[in-house]
C-alpha positions in Angstrom: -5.9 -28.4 5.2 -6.4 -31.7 7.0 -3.8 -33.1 4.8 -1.6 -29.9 6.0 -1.8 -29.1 9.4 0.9 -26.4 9.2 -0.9 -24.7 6.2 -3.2 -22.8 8.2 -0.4 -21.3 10.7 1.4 -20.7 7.4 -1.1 -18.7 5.7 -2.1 -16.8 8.9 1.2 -15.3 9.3 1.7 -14.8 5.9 -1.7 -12.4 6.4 -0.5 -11.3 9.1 3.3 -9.9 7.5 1.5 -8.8 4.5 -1.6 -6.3 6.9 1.5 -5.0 8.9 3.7 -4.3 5.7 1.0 -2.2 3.9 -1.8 -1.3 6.8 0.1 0.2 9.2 -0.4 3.9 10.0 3.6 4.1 8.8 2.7 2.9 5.2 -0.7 4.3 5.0 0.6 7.6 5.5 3.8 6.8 2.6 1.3 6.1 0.0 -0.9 9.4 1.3 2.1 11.7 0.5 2.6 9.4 -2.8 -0.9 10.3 -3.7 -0.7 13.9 -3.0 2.9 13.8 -4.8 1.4 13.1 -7.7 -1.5 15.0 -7.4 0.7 17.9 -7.0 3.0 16.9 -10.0 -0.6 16.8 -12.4 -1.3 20.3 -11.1 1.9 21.5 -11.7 1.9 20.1 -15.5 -1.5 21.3 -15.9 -0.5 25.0 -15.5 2.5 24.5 -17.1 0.3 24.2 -20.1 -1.2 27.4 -22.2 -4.9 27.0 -23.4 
């Protein structure tokens, strides 16, 4: 990094870009209803299913 002195600042904001893209409350709560999507698709194929 010495060699580099913009590295550093680089990676940071690349950090940062990346925690905002997928930790916001925004995308949290897409991949929530994603989960629950399929959850609800399993349950739906499960009954669809004779024992």
């Amino acid at each position: 990094m010495v060699d580099e002195p913009g590295l550093l600042a680089d990676i940071s904001r690349q950090g940062r870009e990346w925690a905002l893209t997928h930790y916001t409350s925004h995308a949290v709560a897409l991949r929530f209803l994603d989960v629950l999507e399929d959850y609800q698709n399993q349950s739906v194929v499960q009954e669809a299913v004779p024992v």
